[in-house]
KOLFI-386140 format. One record per residue (C-alpha): residue number from 1; residue in three letters; x, y, z. Coordinates in steps of 0.1 Angstrom, whole numbers, plus 5000, padded with zeros to 4 digits. Each point is the difference from the previous one (the first is absolute). Example, Ala and Ser with C-alpha at 12.3 -4.5 7.8 and 13.67 -1.06 7.14 Angstrom:
+-----+-----+------+-------+------+
:   k :   r : east : north :   up :
+-----+-----+------+-------+------+
:   1 : ALA : 5123 :  4955 : 5078 :
:   2 : SER : 5014 :  5034 : 4993 :
+-----+-----+------+-------+------+
//
This chain:
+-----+-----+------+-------+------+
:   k :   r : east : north :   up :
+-----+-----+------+-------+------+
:   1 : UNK : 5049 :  5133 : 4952 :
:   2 : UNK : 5002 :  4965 : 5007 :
:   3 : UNK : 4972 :  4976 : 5022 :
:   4 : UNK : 4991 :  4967 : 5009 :
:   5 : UNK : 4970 :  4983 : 5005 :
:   6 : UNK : 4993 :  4964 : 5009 :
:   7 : UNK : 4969 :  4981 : 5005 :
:   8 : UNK : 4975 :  5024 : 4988 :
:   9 : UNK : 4971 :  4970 : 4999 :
:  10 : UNK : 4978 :  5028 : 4983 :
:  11 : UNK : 4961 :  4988 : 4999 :
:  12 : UNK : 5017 :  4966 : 5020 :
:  13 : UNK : 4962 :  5002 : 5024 :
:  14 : UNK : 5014 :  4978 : 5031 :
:  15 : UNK : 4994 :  5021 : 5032 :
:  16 : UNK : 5042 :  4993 : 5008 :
:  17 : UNK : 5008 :  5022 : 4969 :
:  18 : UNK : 4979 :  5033 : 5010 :
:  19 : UNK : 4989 :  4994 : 5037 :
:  20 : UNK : 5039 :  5000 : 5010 :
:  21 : UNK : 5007 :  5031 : 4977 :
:  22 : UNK : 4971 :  5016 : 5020 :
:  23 : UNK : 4971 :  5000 : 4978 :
:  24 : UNK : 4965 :  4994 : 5002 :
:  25 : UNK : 4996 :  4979 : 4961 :
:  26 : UNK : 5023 :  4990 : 4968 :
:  27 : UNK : 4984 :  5035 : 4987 :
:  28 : UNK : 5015 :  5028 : 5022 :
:  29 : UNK : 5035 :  4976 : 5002 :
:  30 : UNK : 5004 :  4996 : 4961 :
:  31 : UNK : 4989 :  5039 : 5002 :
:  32 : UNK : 5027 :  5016 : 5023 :
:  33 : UNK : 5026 :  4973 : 4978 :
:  34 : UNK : 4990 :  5011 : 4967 :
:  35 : UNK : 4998 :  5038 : 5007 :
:  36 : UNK : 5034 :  5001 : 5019 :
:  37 : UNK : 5015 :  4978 : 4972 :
:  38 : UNK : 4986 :  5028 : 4975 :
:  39 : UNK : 5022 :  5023 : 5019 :
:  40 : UNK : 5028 :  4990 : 4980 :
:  41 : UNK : 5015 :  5020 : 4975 :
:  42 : UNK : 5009 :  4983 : 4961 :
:  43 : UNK : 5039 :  5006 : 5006 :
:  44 : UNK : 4989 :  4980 : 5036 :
:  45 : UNK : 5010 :  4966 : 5000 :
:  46 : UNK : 4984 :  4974 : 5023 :
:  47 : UNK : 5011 :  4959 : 5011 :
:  48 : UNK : 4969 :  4982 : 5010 :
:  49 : UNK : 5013 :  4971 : 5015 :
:  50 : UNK : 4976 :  4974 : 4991 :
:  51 : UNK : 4962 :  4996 : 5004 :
:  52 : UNK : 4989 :  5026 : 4983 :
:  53 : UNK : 4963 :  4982 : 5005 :
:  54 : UNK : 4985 :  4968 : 5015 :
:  55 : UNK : 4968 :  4983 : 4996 :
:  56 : UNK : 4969 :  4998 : 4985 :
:  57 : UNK : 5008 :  5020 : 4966 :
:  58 : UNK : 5039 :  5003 : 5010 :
:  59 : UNK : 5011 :  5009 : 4958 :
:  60 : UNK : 4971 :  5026 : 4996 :
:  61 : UNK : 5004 :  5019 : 5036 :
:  62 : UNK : 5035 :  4997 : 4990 :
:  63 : UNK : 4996 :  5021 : 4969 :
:  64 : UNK : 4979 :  5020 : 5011 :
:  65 : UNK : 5024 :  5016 : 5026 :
:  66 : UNK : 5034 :  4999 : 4978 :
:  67 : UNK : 4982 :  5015 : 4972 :
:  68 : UNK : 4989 :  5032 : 5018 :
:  69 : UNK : 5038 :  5005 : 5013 :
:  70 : UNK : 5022 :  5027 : 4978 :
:  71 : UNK : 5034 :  4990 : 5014 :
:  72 : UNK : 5025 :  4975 : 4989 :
:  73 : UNK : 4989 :  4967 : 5017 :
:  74 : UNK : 5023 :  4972 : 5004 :
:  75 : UNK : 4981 :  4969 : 5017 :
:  76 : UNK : 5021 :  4974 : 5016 :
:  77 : UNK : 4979 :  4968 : 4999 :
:  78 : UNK : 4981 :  4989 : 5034 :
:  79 : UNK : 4982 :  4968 : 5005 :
:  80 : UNK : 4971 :  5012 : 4991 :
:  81 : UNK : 5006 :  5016 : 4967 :
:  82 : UNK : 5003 :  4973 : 4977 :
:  83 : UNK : 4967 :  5011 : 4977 :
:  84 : UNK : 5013 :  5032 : 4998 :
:  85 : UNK : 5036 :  4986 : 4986 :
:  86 : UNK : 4981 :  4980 : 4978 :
:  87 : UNK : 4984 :  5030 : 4985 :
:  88 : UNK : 5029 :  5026 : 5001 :
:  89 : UNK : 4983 :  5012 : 4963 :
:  90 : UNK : 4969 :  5016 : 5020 :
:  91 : UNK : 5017 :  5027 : 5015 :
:  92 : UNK : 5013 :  5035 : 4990 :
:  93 : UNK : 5036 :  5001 : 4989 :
:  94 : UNK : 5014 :  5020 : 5033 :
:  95 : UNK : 4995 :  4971 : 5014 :
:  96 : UNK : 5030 :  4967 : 5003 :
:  97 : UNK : 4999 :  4971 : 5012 :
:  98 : UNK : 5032 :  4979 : 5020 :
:  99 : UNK : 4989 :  4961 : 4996 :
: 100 : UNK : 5022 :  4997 : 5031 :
: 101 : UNK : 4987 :  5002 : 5037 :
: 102 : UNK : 5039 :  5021 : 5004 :
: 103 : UNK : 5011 :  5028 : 4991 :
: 104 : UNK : 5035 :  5015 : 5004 :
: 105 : UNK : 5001 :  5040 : 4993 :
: 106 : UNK : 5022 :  5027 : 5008 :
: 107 : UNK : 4992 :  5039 : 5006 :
: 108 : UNK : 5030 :  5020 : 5002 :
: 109 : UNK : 5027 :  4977 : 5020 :
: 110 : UNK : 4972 :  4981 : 5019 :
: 111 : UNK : 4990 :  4968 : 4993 :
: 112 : UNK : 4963 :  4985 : 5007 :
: 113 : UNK : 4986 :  4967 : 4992 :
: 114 : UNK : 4963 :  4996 : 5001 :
: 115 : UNK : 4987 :  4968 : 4998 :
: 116 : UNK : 4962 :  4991 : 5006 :
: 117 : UNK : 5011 :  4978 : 5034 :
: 118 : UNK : 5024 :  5009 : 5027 :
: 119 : UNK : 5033 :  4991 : 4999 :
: 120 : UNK : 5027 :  4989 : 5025 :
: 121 : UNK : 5028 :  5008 : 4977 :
: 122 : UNK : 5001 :  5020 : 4967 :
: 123 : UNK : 5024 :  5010 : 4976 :
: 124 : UNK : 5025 :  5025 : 5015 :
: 125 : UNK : 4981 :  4996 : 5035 :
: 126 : UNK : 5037 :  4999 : 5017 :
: 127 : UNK : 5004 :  5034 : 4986 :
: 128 : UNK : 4964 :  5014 : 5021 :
: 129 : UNK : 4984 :  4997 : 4964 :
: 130 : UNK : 4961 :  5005 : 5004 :
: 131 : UNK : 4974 :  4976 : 4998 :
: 132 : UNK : 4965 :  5013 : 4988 :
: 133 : UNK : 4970 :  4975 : 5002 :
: 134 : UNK : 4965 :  4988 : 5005 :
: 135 : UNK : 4982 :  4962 : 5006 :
: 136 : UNK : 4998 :  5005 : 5033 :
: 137 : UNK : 4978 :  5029 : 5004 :
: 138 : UNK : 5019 :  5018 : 5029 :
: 139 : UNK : 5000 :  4969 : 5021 :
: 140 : UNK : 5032 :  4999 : 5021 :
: 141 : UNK : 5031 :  4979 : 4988 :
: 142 : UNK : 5023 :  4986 : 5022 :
: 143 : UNK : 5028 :  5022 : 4982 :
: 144 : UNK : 5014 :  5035 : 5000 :
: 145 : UNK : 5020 :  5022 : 4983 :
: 146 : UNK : 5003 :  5021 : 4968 :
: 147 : UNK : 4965 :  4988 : 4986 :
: 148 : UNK : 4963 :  5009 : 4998 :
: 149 : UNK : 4968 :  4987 : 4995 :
: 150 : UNK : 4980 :  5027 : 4971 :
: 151 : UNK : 4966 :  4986 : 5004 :
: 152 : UNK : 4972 :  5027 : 5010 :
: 153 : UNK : 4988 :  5005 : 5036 :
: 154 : UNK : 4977 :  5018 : 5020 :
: 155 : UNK : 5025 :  5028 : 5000 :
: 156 : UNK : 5015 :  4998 : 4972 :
: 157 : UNK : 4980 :  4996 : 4965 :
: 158 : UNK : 5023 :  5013 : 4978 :
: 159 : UNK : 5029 :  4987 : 4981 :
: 160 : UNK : 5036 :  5005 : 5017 :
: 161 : UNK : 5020 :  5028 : 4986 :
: 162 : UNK : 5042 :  4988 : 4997 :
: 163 : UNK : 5002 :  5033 : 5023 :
: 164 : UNK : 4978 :  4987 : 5027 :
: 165 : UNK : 5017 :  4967 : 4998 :
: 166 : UNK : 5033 :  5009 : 5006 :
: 167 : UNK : 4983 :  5020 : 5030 :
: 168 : UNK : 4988 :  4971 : 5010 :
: 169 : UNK : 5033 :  4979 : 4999 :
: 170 : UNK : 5025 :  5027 : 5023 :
: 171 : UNK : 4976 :  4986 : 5028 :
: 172 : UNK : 5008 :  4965 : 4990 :
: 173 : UNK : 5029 :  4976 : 5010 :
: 174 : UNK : 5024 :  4988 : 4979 :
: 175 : UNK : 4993 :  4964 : 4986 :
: 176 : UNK : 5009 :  4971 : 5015 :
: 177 : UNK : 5021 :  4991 : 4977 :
: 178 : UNK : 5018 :  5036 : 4995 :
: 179 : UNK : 5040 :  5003 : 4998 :
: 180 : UNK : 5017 :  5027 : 5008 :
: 181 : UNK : 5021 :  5013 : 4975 :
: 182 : UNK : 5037 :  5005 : 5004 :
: 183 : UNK : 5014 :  5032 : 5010 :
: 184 : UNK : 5037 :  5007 : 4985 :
: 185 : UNK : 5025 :  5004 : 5025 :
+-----+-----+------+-------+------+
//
């Protein structure tokens, strides 16, 4: 199974990381992260999209998190991960980095960019392609459509399986930018 991730800001200690994903300290938030992202399977794969950490000790919090994960971990770089790219030699070898803040994927016939910021347009966006991201920590964006922001929340501390995404996006309109295609007559 596929998931995505973004903003994980594990051991990031600033009350707008775990007070908004409804704890009471850094310890029970990078807690409920790190067991549910144990969950995973090592034929799993998992997208963080960016920010892995933040903060006071950013690289070793960092490690410390990836290192305990068994799946296949591709990390699409955030703004706050530039330690961690810097020492892409510390961590186990299930884990990949993409020294890009994009990142265009397919599963099947549907295509999904993640990128670490939201996006108004994105490749194949015309086509209701998805968007997958983080930064803005579940803030509203004056945008809709085919795309959805990954980080954790209060009611949802778990990575986002591709299953419960495309879920997620039958409820969704089409993108602004969406052409219909063509019907033969």
């Amino acid at each position: 199974m596929t998931y995505f991730l973004a903003d994980p800001h594990y051991s990031h200690d600033r009350e707008f990381i775990w007070k908004e994903r409804g704890f009471n300290n850094i310890e029970e938030h990078d807690s409920c992260l790190l067991e549910n992202c144990k969950k995973l399977k090592a034929n799993d794969f998992l997208y963080i999209i960016g920010d892995v950490s933040c903060g006071r000790n950013s690289l070793e919090n960092a490690l410390k998190f990836l290192n305990q994960l068994i799946c296949k971990v591709f990390i699409v770089k955030g703004n706050h991960d530039g330690s961690l790219f810097k020492n892409k030699d510390k961590v186990n070898a299930n884990i990949k980095f993409i020294d890009s803040v994009c990142l265009d994927i397919d599963i099947g016939f549907q295509s999904i960019t993640l990128c670490h910021y939201p996006m108004i347009s994105w490749n194949r966006s015309h086509y209701n392609s998805l968007n997958l991201y983080g930064h803005v920590h579940n803030k509203k964006i004056p945008i809709d459509g085919k795309m959805l922001d990954v980080c954790p929340k209060k009611d949802h501390m778990y990575p986002y399986s591709y299953d419960e995404i495309i879920d997620i996006m039958e409820s969704k309109p089409n993108n602004w930018d969406y052409i219909e295609k063509m019907k033969n007559i």
